[in-house]
C-alpha positions as a printed NumPy array, in Angstrom:
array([[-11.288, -20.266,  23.055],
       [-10.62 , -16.358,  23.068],
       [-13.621, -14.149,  23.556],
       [-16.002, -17.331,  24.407],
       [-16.589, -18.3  ,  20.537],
       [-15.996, -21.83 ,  18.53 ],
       [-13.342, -23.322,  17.147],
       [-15.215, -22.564,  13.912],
       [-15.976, -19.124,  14.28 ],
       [-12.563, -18.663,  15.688],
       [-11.065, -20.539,  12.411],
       [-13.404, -18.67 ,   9.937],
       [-12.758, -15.22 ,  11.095],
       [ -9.089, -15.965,  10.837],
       [ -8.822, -17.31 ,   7.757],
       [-11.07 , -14.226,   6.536],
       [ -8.428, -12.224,   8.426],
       [ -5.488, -13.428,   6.592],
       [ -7.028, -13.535,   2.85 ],
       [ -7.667, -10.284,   2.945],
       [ -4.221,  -9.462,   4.294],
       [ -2.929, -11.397,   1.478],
       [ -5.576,  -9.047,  -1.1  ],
       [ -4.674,  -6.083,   0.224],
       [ -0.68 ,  -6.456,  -0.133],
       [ -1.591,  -8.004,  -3.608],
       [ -3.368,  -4.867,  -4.412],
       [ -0.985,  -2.516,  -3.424],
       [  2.1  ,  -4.091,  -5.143],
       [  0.128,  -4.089,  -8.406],
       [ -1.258,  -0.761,  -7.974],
       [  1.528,   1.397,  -6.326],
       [  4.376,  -0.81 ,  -7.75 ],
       [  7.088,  -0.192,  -4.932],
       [  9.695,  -2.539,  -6.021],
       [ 10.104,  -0.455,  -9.603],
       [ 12.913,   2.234,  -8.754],
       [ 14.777,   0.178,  -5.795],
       [ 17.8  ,  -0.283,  -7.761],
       [ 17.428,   3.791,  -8.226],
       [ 16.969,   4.404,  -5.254],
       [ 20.041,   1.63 ,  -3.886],
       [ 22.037,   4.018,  -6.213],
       [ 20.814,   7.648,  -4.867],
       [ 21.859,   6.449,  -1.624],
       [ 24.991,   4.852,  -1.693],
       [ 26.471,   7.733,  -3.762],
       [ 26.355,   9.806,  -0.029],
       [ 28.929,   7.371,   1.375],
       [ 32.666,   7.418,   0.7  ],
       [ 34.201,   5.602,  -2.591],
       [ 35.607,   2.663,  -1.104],
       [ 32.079,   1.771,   1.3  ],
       [ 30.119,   2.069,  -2.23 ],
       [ 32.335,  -0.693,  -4.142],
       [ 31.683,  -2.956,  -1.031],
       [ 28.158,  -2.373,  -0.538],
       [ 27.294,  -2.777,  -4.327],
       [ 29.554,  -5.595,  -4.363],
       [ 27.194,  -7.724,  -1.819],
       [ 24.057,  -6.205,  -3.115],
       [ 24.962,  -7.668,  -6.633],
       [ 26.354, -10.482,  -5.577],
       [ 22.977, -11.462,  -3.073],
       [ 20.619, -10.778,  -6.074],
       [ 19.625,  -7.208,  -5.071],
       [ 21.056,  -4.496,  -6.88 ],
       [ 21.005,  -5.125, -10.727],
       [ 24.642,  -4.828, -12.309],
       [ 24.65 ,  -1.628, -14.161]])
């Protein structure tokens, strides 16, 4: 085993490891919210690119479930 510890303390500290992982990305998807503006921020972007890439690209987008049709 890594380090010279048990299987146990190897297996505890990992799955302490990866709950808190979990917490923390729980916590800042509730708290921050960074999914909210994405289809604002699809939009702010593809309005840089020429007429006929943004009909494709918002094509797909809508089309895979990402970009809300507006």
């Amino acid at each position: 085993m890594p380090a010279g510890v048990t299987w146990g303390q190897y297996i505890a500290f990992s799955s302490a490891a990866m709950i808190s992982m979990f917490a923390g990305s729980q916590i800042v998807h509730q708290y921050y919210k960074p999914l909210r503006d994405l289809n604002d921020y699809i939009n702010r972007e593809l309005k840089s690119l020429p007429d006929n890439v943004q009909e494709k690209i918002r094509k797909e987008l809508q089309d895979e479930g990402v970009l809300n049709k507006s």
